[in-house]
N, CA, C and O atoms as CSV, one atom per row, in Angstrom:
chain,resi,resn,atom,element,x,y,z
A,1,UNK,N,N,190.931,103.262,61.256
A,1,UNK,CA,C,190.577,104.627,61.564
A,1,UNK,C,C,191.551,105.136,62.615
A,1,UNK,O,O,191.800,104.551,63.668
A,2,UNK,N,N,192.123,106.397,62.177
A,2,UNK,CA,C,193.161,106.556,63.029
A,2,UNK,C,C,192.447,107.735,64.029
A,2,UNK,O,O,192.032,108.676,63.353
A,3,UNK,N,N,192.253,107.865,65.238
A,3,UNK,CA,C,191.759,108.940,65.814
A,3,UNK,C,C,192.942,110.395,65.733
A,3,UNK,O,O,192.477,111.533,65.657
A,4,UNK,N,N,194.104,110.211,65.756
A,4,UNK,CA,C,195.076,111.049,65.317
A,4,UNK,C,C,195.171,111.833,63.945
A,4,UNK,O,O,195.879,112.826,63.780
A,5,UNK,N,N,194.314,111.216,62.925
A,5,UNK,CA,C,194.241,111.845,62.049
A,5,UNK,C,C,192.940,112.450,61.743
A,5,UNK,O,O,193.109,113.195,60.778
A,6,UNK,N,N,191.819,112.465,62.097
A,6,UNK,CA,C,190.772,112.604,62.287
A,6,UNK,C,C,190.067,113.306,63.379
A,6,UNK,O,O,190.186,112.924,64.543
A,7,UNK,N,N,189.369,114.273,63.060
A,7,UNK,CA,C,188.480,115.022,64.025
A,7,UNK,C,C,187.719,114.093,65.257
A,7,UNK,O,O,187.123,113.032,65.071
A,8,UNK,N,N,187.902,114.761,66.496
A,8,UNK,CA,C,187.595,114.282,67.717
A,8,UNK,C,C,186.752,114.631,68.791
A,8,UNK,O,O,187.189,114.836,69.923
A,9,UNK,N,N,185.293,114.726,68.414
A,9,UNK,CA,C,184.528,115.985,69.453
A,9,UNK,C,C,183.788,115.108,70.435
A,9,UNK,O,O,183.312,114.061,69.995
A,10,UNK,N,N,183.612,115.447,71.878
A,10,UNK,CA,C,182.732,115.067,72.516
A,10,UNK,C,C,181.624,115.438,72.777
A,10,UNK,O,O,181.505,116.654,72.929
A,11,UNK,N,N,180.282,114.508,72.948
A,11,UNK,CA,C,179.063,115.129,72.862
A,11,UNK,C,C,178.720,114.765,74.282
A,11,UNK,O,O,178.915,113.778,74.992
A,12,UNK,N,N,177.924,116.349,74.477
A,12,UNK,CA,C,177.376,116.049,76.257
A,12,UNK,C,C,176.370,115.013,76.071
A,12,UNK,O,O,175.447,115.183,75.275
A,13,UNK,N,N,176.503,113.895,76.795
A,13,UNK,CA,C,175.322,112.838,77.205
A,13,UNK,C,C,173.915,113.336,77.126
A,13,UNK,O,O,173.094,112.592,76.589
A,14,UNK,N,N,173.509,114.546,77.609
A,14,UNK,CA,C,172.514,115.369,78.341
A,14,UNK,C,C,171.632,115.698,76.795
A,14,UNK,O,O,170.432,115.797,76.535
A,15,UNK,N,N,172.784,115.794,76.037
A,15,UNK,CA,C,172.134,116.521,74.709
A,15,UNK,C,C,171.009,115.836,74.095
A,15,UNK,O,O,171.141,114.617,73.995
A,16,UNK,N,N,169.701,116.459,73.570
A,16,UNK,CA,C,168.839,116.164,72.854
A,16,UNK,C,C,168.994,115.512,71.131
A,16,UNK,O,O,169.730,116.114,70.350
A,17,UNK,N,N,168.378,114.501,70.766
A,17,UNK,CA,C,168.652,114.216,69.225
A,17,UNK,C,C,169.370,115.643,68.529
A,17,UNK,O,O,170.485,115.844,68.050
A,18,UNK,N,N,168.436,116.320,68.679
A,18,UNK,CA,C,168.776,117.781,67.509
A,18,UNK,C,C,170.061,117.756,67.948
A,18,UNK,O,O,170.883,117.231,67.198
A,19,UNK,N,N,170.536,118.330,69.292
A,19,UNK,CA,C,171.533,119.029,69.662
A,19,UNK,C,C,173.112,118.475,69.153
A,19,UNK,O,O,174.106,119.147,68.874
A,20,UNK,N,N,172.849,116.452,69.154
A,20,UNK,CA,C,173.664,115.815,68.899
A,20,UNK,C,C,173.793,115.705,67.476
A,20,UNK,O,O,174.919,115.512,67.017
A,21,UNK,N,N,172.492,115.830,66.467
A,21,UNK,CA,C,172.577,116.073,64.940
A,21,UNK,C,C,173.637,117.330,64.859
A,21,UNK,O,O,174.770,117.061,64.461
A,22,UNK,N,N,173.356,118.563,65.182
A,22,UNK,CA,C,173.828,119.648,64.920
A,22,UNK,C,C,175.671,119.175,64.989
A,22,UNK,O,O,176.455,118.958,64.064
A,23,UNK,N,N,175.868,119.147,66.454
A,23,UNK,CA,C,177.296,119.165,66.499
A,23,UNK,C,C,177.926,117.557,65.623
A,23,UNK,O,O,179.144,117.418,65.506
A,24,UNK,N,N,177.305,116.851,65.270
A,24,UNK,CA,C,177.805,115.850,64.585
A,24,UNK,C,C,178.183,116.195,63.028
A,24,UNK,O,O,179.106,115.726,62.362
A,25,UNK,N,N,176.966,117.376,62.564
A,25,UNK,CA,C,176.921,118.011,61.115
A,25,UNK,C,C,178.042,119.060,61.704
A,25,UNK,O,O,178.944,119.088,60.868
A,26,UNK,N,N,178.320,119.835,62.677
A,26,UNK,CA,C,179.174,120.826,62.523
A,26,UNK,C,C,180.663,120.431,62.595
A,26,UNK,O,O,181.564,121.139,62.147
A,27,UNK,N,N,180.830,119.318,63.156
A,27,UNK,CA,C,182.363,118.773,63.192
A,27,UNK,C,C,182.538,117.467,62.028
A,27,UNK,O,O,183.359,116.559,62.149
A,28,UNK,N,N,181.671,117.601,61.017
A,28,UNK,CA,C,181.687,117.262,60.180
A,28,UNK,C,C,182.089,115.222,60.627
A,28,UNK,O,O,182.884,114.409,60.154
A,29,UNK,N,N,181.615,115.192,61.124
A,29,UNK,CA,C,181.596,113.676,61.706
A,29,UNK,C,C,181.350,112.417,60.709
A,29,UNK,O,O,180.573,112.328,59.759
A,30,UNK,N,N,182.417,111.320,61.324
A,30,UNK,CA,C,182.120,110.347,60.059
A,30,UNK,C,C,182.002,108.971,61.162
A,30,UNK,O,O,182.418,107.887,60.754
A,31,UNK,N,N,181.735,109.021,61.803
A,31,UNK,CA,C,181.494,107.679,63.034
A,31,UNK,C,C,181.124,108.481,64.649
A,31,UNK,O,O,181.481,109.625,64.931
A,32,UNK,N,N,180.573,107.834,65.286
A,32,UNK,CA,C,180.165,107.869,66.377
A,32,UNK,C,C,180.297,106.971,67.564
A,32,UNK,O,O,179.403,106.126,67.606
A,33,UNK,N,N,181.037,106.925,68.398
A,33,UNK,CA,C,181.412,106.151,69.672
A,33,UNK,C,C,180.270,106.737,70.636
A,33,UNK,O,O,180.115,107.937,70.861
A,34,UNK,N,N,179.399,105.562,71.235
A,34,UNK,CA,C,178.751,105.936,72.518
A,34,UNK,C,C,178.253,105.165,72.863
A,34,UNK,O,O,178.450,104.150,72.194
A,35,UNK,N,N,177.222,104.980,74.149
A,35,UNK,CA,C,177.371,103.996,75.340
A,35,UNK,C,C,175.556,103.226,74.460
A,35,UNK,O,O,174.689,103.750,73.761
A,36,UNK,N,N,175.724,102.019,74.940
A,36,UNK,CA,C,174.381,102.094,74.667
A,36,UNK,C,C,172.965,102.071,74.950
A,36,UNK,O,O,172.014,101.606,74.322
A,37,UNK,N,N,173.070,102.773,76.202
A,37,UNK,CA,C,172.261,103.815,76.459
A,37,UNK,C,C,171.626,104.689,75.700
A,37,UNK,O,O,170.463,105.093,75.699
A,38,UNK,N,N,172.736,104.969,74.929
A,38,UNK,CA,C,172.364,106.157,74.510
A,38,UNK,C,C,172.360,105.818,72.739
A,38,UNK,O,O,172.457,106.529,71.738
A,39,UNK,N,N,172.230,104.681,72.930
A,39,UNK,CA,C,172.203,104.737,71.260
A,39,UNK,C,C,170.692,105.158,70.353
A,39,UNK,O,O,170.657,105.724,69.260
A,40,UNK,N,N,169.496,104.686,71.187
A,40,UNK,CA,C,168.754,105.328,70.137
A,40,UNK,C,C,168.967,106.779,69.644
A,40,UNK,O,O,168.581,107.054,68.508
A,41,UNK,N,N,169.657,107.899,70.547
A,41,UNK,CA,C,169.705,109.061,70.149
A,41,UNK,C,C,170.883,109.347,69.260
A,41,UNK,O,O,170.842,110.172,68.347
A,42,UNK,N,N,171.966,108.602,69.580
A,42,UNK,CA,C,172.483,108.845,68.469
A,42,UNK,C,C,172.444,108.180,67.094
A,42,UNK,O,O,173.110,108.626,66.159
A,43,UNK,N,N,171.455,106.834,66.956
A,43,UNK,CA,C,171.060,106.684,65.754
A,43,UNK,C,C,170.167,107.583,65.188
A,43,UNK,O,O,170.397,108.101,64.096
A,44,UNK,N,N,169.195,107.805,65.820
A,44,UNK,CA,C,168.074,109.262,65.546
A,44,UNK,C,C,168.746,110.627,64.713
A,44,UNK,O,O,168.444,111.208,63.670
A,45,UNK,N,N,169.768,110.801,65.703
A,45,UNK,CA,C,170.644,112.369,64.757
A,45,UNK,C,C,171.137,111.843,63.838
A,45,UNK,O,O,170.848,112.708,63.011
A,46,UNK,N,N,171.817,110.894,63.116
A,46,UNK,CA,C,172.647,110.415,62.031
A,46,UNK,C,C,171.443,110.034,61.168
A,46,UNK,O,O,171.843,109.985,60.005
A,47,UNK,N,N,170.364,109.793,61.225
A,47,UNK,CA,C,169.548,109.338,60.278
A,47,UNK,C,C,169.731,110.327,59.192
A,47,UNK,O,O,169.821,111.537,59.401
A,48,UNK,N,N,169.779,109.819,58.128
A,48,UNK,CA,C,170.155,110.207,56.367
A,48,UNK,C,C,171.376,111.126,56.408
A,48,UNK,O,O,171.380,112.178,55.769
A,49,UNK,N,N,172.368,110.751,57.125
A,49,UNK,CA,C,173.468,111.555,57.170
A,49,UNK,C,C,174.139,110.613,56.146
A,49,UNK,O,O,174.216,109.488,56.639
A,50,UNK,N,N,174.763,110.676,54.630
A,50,UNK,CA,C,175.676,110.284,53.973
A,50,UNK,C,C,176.926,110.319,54.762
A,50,UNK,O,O,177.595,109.292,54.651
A,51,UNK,N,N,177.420,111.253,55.544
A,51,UNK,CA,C,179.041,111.310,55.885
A,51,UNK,C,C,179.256,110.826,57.045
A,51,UNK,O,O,180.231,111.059,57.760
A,52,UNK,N,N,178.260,110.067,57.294
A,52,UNK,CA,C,178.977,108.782,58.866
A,52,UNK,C,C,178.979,107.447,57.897
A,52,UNK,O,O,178.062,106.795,57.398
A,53,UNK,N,N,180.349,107.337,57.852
A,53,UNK,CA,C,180.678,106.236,56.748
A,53,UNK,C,C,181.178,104.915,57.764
A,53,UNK,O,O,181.867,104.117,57.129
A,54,UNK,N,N,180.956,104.516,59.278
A,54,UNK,CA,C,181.253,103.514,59.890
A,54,UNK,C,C,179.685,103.562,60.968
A,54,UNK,O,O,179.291,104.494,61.669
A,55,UNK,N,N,179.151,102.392,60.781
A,55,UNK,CA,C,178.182,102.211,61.991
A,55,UNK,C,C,178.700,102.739,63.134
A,55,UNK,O,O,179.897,102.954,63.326
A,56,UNK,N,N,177.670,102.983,64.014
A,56,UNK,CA,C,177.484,103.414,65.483
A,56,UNK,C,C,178.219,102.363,66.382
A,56,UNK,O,O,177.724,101.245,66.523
A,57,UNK,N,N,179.516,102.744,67.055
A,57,UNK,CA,C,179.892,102.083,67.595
A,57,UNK,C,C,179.863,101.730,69.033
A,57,UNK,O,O,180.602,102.622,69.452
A,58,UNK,N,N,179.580,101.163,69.903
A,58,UNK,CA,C,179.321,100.999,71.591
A,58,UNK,C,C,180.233,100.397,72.056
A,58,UNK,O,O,180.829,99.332,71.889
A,59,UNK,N,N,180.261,101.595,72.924
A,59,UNK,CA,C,181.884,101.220,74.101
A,59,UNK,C,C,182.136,100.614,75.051
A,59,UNK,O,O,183.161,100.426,75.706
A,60,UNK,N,N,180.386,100.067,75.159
A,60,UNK,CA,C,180.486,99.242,76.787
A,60,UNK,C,C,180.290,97.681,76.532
A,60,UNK,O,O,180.533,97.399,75.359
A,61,UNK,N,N,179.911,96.574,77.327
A,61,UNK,CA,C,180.195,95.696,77.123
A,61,UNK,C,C,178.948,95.058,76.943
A,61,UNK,O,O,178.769,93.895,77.306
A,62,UNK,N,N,177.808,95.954,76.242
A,62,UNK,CA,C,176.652,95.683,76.832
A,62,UNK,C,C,175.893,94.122,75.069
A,62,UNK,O,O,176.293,93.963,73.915
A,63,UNK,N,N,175.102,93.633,75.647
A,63,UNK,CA,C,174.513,92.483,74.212
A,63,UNK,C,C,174.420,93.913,72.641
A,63,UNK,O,O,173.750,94.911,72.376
A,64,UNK,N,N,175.540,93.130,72.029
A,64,UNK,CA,C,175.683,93.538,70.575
A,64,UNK,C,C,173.886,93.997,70.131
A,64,UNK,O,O,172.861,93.399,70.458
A,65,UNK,N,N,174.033,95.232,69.308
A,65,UNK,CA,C,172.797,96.127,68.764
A,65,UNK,C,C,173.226,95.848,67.335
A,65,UNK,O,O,174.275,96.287,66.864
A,66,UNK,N,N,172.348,95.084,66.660
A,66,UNK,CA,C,172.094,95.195,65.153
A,66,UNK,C,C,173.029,96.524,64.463
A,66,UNK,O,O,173.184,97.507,65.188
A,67,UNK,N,N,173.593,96.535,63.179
A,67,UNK,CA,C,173.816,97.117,63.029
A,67,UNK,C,C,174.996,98.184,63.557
A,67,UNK,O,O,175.084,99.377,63.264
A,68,UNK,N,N,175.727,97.528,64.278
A,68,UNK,CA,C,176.703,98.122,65.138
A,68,UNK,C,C,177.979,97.682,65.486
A,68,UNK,O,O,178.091,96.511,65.121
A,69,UNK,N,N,178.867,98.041,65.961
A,69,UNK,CA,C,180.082,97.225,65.950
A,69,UNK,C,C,180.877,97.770,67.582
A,69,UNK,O,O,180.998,98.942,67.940
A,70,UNK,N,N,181.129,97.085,68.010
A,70,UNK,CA,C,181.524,97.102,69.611
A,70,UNK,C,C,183.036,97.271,69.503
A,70,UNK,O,O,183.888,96.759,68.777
A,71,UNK,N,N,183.072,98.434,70.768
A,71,UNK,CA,C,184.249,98.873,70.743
A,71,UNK,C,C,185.682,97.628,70.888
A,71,UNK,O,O,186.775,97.742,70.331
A,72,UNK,N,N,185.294,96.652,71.674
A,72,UNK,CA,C,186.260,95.722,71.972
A,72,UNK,C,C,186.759,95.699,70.405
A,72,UNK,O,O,187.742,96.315,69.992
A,73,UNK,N,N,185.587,94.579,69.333
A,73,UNK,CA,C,186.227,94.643,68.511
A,73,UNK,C,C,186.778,95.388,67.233
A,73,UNK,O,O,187.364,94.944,66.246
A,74,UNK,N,N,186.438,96.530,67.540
A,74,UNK,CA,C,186.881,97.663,66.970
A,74,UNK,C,C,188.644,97.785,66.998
A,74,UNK,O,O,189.332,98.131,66.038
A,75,UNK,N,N,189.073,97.458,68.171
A,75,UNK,CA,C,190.245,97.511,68.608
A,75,UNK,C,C,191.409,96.169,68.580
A,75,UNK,O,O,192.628,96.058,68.713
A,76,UNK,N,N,190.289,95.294,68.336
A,76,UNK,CA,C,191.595,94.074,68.001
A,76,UNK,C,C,192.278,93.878,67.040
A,76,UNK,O,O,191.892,94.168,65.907
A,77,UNK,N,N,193.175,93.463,67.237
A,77,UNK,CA,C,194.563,93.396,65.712
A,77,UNK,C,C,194.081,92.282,65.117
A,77,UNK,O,O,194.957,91.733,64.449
A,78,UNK,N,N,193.273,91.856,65.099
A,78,UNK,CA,C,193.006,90.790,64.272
A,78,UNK,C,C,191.534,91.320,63.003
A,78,UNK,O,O,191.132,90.538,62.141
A,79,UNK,N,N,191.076,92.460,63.148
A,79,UNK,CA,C,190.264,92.695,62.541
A,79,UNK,C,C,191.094,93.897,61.331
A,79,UNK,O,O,191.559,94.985,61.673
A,80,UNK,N,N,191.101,93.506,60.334
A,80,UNK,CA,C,192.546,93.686,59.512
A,80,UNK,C,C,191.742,95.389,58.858
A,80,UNK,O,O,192.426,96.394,58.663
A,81,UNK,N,N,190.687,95.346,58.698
A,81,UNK,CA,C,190.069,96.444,58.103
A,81,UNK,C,C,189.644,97.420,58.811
A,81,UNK,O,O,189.159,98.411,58.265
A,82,UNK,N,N,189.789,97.278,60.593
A,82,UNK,CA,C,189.746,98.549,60.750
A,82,UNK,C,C,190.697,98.401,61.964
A,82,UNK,O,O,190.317,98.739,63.085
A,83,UNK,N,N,191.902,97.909,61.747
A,83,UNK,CA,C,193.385,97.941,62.124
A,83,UNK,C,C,193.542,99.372,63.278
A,83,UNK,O,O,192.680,100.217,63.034
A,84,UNK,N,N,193.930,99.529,63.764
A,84,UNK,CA,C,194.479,100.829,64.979
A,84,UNK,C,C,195.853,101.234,64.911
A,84,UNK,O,O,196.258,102.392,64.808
A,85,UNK,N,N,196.874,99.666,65.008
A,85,UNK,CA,C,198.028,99.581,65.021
A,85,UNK,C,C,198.645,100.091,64.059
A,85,UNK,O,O,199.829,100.424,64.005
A,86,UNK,N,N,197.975,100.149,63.407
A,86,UNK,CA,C,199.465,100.823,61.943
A,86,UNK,C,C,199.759,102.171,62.458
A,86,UNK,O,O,198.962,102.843,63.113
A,87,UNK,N,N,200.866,102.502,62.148
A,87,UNK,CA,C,201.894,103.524,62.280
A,87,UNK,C,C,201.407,104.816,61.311
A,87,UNK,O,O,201.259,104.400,60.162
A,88,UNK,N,N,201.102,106.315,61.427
A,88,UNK,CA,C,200.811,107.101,60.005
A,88,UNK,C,C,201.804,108.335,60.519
A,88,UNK,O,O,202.211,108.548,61.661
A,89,UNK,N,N,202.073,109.127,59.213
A,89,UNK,CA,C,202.237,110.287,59.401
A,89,UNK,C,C,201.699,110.860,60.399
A,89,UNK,O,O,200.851,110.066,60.808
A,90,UNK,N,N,201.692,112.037,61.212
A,90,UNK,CA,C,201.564,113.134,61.296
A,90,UNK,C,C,201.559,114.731,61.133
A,90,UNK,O,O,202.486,115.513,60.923
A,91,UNK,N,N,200.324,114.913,61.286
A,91,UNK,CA,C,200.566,116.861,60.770
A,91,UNK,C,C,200.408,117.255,61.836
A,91,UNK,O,O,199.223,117.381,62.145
A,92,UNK,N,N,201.650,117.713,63.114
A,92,UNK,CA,C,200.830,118.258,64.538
A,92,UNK,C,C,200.626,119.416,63.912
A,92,UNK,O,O,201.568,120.135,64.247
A,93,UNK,N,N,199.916,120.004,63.184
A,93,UNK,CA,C,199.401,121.714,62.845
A,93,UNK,C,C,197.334,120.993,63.045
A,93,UNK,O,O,196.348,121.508,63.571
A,94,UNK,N,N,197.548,119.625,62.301
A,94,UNK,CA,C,196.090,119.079,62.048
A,94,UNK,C,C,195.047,119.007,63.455
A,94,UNK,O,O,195.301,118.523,64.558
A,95,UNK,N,N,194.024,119.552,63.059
A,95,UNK,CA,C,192.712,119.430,64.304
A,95,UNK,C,C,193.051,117.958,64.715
A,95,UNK,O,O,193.356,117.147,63.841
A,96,UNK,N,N,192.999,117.602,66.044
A,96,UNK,CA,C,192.924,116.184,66.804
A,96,UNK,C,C,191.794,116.289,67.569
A,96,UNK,O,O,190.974,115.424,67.264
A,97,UNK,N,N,191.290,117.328,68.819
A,97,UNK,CA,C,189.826,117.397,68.780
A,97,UNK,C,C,189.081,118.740,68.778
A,97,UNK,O,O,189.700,119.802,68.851
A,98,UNK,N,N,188.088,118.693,68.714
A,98,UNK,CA,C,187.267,119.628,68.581
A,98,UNK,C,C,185.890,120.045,70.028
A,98,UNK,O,O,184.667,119.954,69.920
A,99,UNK,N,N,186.718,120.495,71.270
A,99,UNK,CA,C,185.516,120.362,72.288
A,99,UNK,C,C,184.633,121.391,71.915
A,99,UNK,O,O,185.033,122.235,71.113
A,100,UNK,N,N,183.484,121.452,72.377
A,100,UNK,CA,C,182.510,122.508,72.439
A,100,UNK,C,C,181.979,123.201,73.433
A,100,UNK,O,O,181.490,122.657,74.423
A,101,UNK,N,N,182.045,124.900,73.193
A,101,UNK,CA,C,181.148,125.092,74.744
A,101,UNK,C,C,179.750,125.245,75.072
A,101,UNK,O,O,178.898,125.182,74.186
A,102,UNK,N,N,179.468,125.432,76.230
A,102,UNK,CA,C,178.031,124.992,76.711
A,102,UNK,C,C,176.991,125.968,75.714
A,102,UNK,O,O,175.787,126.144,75.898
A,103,UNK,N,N,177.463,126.285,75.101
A,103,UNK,CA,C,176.319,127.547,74.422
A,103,UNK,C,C,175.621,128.293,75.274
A,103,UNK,O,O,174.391,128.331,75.255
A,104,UNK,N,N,176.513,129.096,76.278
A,104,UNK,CA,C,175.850,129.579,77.253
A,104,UNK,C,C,175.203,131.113,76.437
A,104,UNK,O,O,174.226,131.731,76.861
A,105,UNK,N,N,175.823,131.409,75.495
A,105,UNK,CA,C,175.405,132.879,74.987
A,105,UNK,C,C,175.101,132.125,73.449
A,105,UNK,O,O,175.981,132.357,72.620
A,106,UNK,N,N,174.350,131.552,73.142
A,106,UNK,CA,C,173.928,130.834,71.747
A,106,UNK,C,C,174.516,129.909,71.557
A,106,UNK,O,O,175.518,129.609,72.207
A,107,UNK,N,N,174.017,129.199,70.577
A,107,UNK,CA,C,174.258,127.968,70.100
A,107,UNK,C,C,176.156,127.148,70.441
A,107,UNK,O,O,177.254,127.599,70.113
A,108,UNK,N,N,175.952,126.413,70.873
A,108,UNK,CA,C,177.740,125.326,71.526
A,108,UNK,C,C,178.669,125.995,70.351
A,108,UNK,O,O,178.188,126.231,69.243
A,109,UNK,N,N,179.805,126.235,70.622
A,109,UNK,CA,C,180.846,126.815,69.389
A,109,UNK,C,C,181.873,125.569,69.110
A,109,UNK,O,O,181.937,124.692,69.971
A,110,UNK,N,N,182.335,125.510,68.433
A,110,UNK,CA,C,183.558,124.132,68.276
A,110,UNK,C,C,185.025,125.180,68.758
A,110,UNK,O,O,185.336,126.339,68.484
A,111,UNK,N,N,185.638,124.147,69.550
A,111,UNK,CA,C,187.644,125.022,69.541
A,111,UNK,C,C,188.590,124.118,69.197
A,111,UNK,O,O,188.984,123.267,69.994
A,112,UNK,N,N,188.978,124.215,68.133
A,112,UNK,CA,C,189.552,123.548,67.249
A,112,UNK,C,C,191.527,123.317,68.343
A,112,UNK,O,O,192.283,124.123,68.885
A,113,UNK,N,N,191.541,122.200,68.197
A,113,UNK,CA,C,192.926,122.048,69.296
A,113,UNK,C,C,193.877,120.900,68.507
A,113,UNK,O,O,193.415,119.863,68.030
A,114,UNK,N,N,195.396,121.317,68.460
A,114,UNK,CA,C,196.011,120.606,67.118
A,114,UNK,C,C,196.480,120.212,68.434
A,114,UNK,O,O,196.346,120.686,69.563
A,115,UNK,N,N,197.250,118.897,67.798
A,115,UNK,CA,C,198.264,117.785,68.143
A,115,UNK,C,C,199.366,118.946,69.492
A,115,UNK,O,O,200.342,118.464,70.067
């Protein structure tokens, strides 16, 4: 999974299940990085989501959660299928992330920000 080629949004910690469903369905999300803390909520928003096509992944160093895959080994070169190191194209025109604002006047907006 290349994060360079792929949409990149951060979700406020603070946010409620819904809030984190919503912006996960609006940036059209296909995996989830977060602490695990916070994982029941973000398993909660992804429930029956078809288009998160990689388990919930946790970034801290905390005892492995069923069902999940830890950032360490997410990142080692030895795990051949979800590799980091390979080299890809680039489109700098392509979305890299997508922050959101506070929804101070309605609902969080996405701002789409290329390479």
């Amino acid at each position: 999974m290349d994060i360079d080629k792929e949409n990149t949004t951060l979700i406020n910690p603070a946010y409620t299940t819904y809030e984190i469903k919503r912006q996960v369905e609006n940036a059209d999300a296909q995996a989830i990085f977060t602490f695990s803390a916070k994982y029941a909520d973000a398993h909660a928003s992804i429930a029956n989501n078809p288009k998160i096509k990689l388990p919930i992944v946790i970034v801290n160093d905390a005892a492995s959660i069923t069902g999940t895959i830890k950032f360490d080994d997410l990142v080692r070169d030895d795990i051949e299928e979800f590799s980091v190191s390979q080299k890809t194209d680039v489109n700098y025109e392509d979305t890299v992330l997508m922050p959101y604002s506070s929804g101070t006047t309605g609902l969080p907006k996405s701002i789409e920000t290329s390479h």
